[in-house]
C-alpha positions as a printed Julia matrix, in Angstrom:
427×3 Matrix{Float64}:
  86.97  127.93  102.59
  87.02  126.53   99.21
  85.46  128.5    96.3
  83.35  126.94   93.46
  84.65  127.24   90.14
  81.31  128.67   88.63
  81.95  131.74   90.54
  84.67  132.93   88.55
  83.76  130.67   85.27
  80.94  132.26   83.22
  78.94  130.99   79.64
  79.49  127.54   79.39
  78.9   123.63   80.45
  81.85  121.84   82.37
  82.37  118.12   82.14
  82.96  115.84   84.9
  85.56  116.38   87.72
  88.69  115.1    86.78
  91.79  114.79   88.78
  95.1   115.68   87.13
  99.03  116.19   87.53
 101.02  119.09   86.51
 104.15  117.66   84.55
 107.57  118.73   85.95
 109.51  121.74   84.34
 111.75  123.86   84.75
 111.08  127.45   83.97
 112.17  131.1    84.25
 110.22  133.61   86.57
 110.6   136.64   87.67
 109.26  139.08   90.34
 107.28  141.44   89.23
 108.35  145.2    89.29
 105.81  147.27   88.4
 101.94  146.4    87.12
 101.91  145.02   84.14
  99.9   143.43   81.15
 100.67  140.0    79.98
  99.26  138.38   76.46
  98.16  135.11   77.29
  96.86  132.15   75.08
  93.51  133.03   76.07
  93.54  136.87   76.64
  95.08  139.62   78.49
  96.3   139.56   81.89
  97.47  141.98   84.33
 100.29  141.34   86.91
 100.67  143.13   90.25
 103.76  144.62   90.9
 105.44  145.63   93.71
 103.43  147.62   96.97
 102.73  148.27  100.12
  99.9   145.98  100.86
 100.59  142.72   98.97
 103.83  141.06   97.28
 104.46  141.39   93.76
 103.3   138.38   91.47
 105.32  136.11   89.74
 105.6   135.91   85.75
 106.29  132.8    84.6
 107.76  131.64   81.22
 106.24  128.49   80.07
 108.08  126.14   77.88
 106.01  127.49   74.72
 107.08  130.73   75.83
 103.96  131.62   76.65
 104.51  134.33   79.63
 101.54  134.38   82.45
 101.42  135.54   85.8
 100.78  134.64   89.17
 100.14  135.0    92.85
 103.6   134.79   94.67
 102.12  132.39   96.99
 100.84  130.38   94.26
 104.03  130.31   93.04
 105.97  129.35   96.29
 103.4   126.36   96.76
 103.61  125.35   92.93
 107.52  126.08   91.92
 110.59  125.19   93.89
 113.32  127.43   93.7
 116.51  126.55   92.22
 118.54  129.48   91.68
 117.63  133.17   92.2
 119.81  136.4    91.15
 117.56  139.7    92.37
 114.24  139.16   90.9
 115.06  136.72   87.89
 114.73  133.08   88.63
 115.22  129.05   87.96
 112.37  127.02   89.14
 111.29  123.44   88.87
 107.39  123.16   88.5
 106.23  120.79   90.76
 103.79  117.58   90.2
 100.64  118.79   92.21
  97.58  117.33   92.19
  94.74  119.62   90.27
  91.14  119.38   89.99
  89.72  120.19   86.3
  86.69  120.45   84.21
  86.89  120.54   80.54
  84.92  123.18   78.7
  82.13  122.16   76.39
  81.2   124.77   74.31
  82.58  127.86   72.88
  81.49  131.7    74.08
  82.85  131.24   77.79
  84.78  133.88   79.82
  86.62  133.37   83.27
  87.9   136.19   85.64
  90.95  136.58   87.14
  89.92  138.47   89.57
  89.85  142.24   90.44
  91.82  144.39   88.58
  93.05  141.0    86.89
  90.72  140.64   83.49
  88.47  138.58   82.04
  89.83  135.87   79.08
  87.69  133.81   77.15
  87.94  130.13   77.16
  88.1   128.05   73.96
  86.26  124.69   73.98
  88.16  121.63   75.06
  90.17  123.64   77.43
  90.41  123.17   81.33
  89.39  124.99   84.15
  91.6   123.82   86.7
  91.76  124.41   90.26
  95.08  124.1    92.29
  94.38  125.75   95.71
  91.31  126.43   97.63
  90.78  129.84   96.31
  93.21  129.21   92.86
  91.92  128.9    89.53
  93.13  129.52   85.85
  92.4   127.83   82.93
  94.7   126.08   80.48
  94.6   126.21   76.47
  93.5   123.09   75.01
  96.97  123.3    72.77
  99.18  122.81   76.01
  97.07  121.34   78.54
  98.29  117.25   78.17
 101.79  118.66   77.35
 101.62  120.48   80.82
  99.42  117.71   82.46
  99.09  114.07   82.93
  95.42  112.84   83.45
  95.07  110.19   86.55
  91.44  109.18   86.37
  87.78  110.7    85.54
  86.63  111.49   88.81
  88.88  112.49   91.88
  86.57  109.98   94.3
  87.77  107.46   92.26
  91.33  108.41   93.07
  91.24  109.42   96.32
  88.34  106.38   97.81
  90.52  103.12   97.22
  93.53  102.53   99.13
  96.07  102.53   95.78
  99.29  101.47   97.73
  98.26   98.48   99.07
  96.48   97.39   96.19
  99.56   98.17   94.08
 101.84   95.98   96.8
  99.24   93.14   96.42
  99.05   92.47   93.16
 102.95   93.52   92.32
 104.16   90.69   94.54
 101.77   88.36   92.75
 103.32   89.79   89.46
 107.13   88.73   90.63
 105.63   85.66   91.62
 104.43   84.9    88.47
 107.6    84.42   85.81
 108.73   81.46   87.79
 105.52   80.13   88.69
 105.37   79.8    84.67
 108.06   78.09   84.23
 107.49   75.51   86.59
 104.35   74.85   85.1
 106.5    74.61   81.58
 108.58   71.94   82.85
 106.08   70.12   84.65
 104.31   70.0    81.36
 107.48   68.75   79.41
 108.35   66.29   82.1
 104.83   64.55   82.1
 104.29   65.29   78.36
 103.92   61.31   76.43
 106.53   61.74   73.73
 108.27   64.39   71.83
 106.3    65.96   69.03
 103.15   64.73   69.95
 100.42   66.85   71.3
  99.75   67.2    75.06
  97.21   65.41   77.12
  95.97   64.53   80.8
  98.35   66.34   83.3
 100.77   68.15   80.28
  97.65   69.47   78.76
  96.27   70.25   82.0
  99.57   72.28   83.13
  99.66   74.22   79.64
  96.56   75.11   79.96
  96.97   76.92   83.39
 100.15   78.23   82.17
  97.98   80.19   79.45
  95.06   81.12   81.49
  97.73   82.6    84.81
  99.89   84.19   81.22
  96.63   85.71   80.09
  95.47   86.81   83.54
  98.99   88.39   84.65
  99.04   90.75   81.09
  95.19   91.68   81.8
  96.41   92.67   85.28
  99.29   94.89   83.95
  97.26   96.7    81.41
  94.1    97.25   84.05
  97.44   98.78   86.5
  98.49  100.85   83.71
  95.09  102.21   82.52
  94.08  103.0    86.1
  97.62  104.12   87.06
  98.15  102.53   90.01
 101.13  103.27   91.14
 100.65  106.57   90.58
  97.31  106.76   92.64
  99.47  105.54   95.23
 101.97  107.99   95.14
  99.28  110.4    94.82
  98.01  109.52   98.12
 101.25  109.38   99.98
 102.2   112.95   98.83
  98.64  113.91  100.22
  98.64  111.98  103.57
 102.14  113.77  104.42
 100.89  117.13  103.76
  97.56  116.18  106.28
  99.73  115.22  108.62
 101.76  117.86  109.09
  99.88  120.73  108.29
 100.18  121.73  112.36
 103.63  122.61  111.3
 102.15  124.69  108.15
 100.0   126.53  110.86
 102.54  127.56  113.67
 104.43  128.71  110.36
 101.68  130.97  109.68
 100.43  129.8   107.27
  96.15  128.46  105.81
  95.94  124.76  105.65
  93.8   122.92  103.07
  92.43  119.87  103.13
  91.66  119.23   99.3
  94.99  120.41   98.54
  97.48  119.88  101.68
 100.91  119.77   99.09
 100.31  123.33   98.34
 100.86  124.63  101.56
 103.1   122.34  102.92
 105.73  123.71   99.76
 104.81  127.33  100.56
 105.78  126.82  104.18
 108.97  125.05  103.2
 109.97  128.03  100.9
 108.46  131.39  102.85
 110.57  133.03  105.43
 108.07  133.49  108.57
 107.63  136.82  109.53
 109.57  137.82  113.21
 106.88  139.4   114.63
 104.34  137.64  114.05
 101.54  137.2   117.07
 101.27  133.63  118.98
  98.21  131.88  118.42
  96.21  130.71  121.56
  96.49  126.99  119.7
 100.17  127.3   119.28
 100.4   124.24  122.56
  97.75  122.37  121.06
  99.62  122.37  117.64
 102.53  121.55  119.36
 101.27  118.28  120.39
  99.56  117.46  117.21
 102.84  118.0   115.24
 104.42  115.76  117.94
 102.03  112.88  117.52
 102.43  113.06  113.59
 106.27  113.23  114.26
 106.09  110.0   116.06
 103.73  108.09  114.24
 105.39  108.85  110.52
 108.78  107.69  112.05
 107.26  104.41  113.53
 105.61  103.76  110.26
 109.36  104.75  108.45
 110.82  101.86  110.73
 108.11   99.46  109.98
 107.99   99.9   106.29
 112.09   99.83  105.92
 111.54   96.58  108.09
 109.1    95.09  106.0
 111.55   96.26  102.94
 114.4    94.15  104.18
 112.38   91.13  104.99
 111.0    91.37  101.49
 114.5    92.1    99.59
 115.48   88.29  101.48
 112.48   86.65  100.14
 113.75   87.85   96.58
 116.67   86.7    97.64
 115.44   83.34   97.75
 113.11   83.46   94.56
 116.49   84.64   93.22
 118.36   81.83   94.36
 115.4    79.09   93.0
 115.06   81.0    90.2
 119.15   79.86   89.29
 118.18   76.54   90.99
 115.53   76.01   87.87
 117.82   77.29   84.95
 120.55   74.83   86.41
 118.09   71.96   86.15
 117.04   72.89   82.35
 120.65   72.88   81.4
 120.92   69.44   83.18
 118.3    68.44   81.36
 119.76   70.31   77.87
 122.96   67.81   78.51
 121.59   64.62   79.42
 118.9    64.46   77.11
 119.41   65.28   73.05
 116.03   64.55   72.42
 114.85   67.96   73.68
 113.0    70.17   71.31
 114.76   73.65   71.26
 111.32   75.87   71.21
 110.27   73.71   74.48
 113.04   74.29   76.37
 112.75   77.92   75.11
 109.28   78.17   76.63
 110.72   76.45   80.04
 113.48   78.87   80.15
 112.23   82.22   78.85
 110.21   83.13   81.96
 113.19   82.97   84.18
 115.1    84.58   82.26
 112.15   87.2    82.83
 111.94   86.54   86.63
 115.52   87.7    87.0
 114.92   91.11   84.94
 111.88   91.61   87.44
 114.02   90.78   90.39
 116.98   93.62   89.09
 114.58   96.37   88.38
 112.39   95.81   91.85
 115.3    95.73   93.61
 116.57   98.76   91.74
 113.2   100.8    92.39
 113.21   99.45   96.18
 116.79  100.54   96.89
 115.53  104.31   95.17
 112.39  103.98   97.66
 114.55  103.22  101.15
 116.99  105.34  100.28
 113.97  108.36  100.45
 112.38  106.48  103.35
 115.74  106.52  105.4
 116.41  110.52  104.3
 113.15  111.74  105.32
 113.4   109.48  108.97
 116.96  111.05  109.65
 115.41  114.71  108.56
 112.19  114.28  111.21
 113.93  112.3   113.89
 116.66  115.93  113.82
 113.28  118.14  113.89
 111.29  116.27  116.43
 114.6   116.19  118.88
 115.61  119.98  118.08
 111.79  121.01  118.88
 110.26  118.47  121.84
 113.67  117.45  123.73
 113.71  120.14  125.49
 110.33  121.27  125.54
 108.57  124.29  122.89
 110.74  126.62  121.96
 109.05  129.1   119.96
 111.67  131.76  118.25
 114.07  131.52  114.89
 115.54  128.13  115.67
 112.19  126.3   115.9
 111.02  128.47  112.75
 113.98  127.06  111.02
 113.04  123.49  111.61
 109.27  123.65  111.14
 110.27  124.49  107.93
 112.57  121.82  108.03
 109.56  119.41  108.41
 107.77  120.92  105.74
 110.54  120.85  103.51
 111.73  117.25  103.73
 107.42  116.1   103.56
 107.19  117.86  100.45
 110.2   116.63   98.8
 109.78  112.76   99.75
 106.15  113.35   97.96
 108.02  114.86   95.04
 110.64  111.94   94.61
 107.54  108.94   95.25
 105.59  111.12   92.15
 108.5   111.43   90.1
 109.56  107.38   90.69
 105.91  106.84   89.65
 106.16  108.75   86.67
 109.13  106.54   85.58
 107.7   103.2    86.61
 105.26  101.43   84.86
 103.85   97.56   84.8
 104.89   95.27   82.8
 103.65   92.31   81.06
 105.31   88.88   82.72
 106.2    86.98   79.79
């Protein structure tokens, strides 16, 4: 069940919903040994330490070295481990998806919970929410050097298919460098004389050459404003942690809906408890997890299809795109009379086409090569669980987390290849 914020949050207005990221970082943390007091941007905080009837929290040290604690299964949903001696620890923050509301006005407390304290909240910070029943808030000093905003409101993020608008329009985008320069040689070729200004089909040609240049650098800065590609990612990330969140629950583990990434890392990184009671579901879960199994790897095979079939139609741009440069040099030899800036303008965009071509291809090859890991990783689960029928015990423990793991980390590398990619303008 998924708590309001204003339960927790007292004494001031909140501004719109917004949906946000939570940079990558790697950070110290330790376990917790004893209860303990932690001075926080915005107040004190106490930490749980170790007893009988809940684990010990988890202090982090933030890259200002700001120390804070928190819930270990926050932690093992938000942080993957990297290294751990006893209780001290190396972990990479991961990029989640947050809700947050930014504080208006000064004078406003939030709770931490019982026996946690209460801060107060400067204006301009965030209350953000990263699990169902997890909130905090974040100093406004830190919060967009800890964050990356993705859009104002979280329907806006979450209502519009992103990927295949962001497939659409980046074809048309490699399409368009050449498409230029065809139009810039067309113009040349039916242009009356050198040095004289164009008219009828050479005006005609520039013209549309402007108006598709114009269009195509609108088109990248709407994509980067509205982070398309990122959206995208966004929604893969999400869509893998809905569909396998049977494998979260035979784990033992709460699945949520807002936030399915959360526990889909927690049930990667927990060690499920040996004597644990079966749940009168566990058959029906069994088939749902075998259904998602099934359909993820047919869509795998399609989509690495649909790669290769795209890598040979840029391919074959590639190969017109040397066709067209061979011609302008043809052109360069047999006739002097050329003017240098026009054959400039003929030849520039395919010079452009080609770095378009490398760096697609570069970002595609990054892409299959995840799409091919995470196949191999659930074709090994789904055999080692269904071949031979449910096989509850250690073994099928082992590679529900498995599942959960190799979900979780394809999100992680689609996020992080989003957060290196960006549009750009096709000269």
């Amino acid at each position: 069940m998924t708590v309001s914020p204003t339960e927790r949050f007292k004494g001031s207005a909140l501004g719109p919903t917004l949906s946000v990221l939570s940079r990558p970082e790697i950070r110290r943390a330790e376990v917790i040994g004893h209860d303990e007091r932690f001075d926080t941007l915005d107040g004190f905080v106490n930490g749980r330490g170790d007893s009988g009837d809940a684990p010990a929290d988890v202090v982090i040290t933030a890259y200002c070295r700001e120390r804070y604690p928190i819930r270990r299964a926050i932690f093992l949903g938000t942080y993957q481990v990297l290294g751990r001696v006893g209780r001290d620890m190396l972990a990479e923050r991961l990029i989640h998806p947050r809700r947050a509301w930014e504080v208006l006005e000064d004078g406003a407390s939030f709770d931490y919970g019982p026996g946690r304290g209460v801060v107060g909240v400067k204006r301009g910070s965030w209350l953000y929410q990263s699990d169902d029943d997890d909130f905090g808030t974040v100093h406004p000093e830190v919060k967009h050097a800890g964050h990356l905003l993705v859009g104002p409101e979280e329907d806006e993020v979450t209502a519009t298919d992103w990927a295949r608008r962001s497939a659409v329009w980046s074809t048309a985008l490699g399409a368009l460098p050449p498409l230029l320069a065809l139009l810039a040689l067309g113009a040349f070729v039916a242009a009356p004389h050198p040095g004289q200004a164009p008219d009828g089909l050479s005006g005609f040609l520039i013209g549309t050459e402007v108006t598709l240049l114009v269009s195509g650098a609108a088109l990248v800065w709407t994509m980067r404003r509205k982070r398309w590609f990122l959206r995208a990612c966004v929604q893969t990330a999400r869509t893998l942690g809905l569909e396998f969140e049977a494998a979260v629950v035979l784990l033992g583990h709460t699945a949520s809906e807002r936030f399915p990434g959360m526990p889909l890392w927690r049930a990667a990184q927990s060690v499920p408890d040996p004597g644990s009671p079966r749940r009168p579901d566990e058959a029906a879960l069994q088939d749902s997890l075998h259904r998602a199994l099934t359909q993820r790897m047919t869509r795998l095979e399609h989509d690495l299809h649909r790669t290769h079939r795209r890598e040979k139609v840029a391919e074959g741009i590639t190969l017109g795109a040397f066709a067209l440069v061979l011609v302008v040099n043809i052109f360069l030899l047999l006739g002097p009379h050329l003017v240098a800036l026009e054959v400039t303008v003929i030849w520039i965009p395919v010079l452009v086409s080609a770095i378009h071509g490398f760096d697609l291809r570069r970002r595609t090859a990054e892409r299959v090569a995840a799409m091919r890991e995470l196949h191999d990783r659930l074709r090994f689960a789904q055999q080692g669980l269904f071949a031979a029928g449910p096989n509850p015990g250690p073994e099928r423990d082992a590679l529900l987390r498995m599942v959960c793991a190799a979900a979780a980390q394809y999100g992680q590398r689609e996020l992080k290849l989003a957060l290196a990619s960006e549009a750009s303008v096709p000269i």
